[in-house]
Every structure is written in structure tokens, then in C-alpha cells.
N, C-alpha and C positions, 0 to 999 in steps of 0.2 A: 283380427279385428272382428268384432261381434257385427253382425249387423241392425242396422240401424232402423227404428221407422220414424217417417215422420205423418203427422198426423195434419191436415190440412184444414181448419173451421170450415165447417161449407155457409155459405153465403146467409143462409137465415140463420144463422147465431150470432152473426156478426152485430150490432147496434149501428144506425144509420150513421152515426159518429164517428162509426171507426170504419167504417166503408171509406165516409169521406177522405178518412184519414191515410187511407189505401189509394184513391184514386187519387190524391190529390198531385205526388210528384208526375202522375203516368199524364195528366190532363196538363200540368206545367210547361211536361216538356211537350207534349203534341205541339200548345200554343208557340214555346222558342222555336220548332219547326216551322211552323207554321210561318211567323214574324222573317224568322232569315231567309225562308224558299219566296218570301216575296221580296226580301230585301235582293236577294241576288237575281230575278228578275227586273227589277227595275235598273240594279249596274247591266247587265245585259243589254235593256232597252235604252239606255241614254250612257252606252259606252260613249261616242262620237263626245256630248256634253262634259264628261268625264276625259277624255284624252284635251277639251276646249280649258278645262279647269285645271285641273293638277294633271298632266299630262306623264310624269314619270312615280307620280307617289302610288304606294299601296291606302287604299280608300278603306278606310272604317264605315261602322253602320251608319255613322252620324254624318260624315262627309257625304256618303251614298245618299242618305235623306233629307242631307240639305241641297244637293245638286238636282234632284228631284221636283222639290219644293220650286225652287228659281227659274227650272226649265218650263215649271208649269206658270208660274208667273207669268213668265215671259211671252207662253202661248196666249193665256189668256190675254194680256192687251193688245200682244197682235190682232186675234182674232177682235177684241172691243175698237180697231182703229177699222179693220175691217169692214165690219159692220158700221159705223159712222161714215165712211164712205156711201156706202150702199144708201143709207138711207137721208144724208145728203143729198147724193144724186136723183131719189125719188121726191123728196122736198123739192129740188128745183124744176124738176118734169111736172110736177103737180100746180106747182105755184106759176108755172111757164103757160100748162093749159087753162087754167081761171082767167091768166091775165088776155089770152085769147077768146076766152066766152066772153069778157069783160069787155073787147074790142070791138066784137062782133054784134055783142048789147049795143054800144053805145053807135056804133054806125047804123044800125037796124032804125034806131030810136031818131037819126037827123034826116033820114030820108036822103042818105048820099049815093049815088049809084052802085045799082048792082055790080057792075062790071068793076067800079073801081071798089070797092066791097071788097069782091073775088080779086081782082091783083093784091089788094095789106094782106089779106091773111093767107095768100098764097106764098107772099112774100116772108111773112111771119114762119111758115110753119119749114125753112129750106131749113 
């Protein structure tokens, strides 16, 4: 067998068109890399959700990305009941002290005794 050469364009003969046309399957599959190294981190991170859901099937990308989806749903309104709590609880500390300033206004205001003044809002504030 004769030997062969091959001859290789080097990069500035090429037209920006047929570069693209070069890079184009190597940047494709980067991106399929890229898409399934995150899909298979996330079955990773919400195995537990995954054993909750289909617990004996083999999980597609689309199962994997809908269990995903749900688990984050889920946290978010946890977390939105959460915070409604929270800020409940400050609503009614807040609205608890006015009505205390408001107490103390309107006693100030009748000339009721100090002493008994100091026992409501002493008793107010147990």
C-alpha cells in the first residue's frame, strides 16, 4: 500500500461558514453533555423524591425533570406558609403594642391613678 498524505486546511482558508459548520456537531454535543451531567445530578439530589414517586421504575429525563419541578413546587409553598406564619406573628406583636400605646394614651389622658395605670399595663404586657 502506497502511502498516503493527508493534507489538513489550516484554519484561515477555511470561510467562517464552514468553521461553523465544523464546530457545529463538537458544540451540540458539549451542550447533550452538559443537559444530562445536570440531569443526573439532580436524580442524585432528589433520589429520596424519586424512591417517593416511582419507587421501582427506571426514570427517563422527563420523569427526572418532572419530579424535580414538583419537589421544587412543593418547597416553595412550604417555605410561602412559612413565612406567612412569621409574619402573622409579627402583625400581631405589632398590632398588640399600639393597642398598649393606645391604652396608656387614653389612661394618661383621664387622670386615672398612676398605681393603677402601672397594674393594666403590667397586667397587659404577662
Amino acid at each position: 500500500m502506497a502511502p498516503s498524505t493527508v493534507f489538513l486546511e489550516p484554519d484561515n482558508l477555511l470561510t467562517p461558514k464552514e468553521k461553523n459548520k465544523l464546530r457545529k456537531p463538537v458544540v451540540e454535543k458539549m451542550r447533550r453533555d452538559r443537559i444530562n451531567s445536570s440531569i443526573e445530578q439532580l436524580k442524585l439530589l432528589l433520589e429520596k423524591e424519586f424512591q417517593r414517586h416511582q419507587p421501582n421504575s427506571k426514570l427517563e429525563k422527563a420523569d427526572i425533570l418532572e419530579v424535580a419541578v414538583s419537589y421544587l413546587k412543593q418547597q416553595s409553598q412550604l417555605q410561602m406558609k412559612g413565612s406567612f406564619h412569621k409574619s402573622s406573628q409579627f402583625d400581631f406583636r405589632e398590632g398588640y403594642s399600639r393597642c398598649l400605646q393606645e391604652a396608656f394614651y387614653f389612661l394618661s389622658l383621664h387622670k386615672v391613678r398612676t398605681e393603677t395605670q402601672t397594674k393594666l399595663l403590667s397586667h397587659f404586657q404577662k
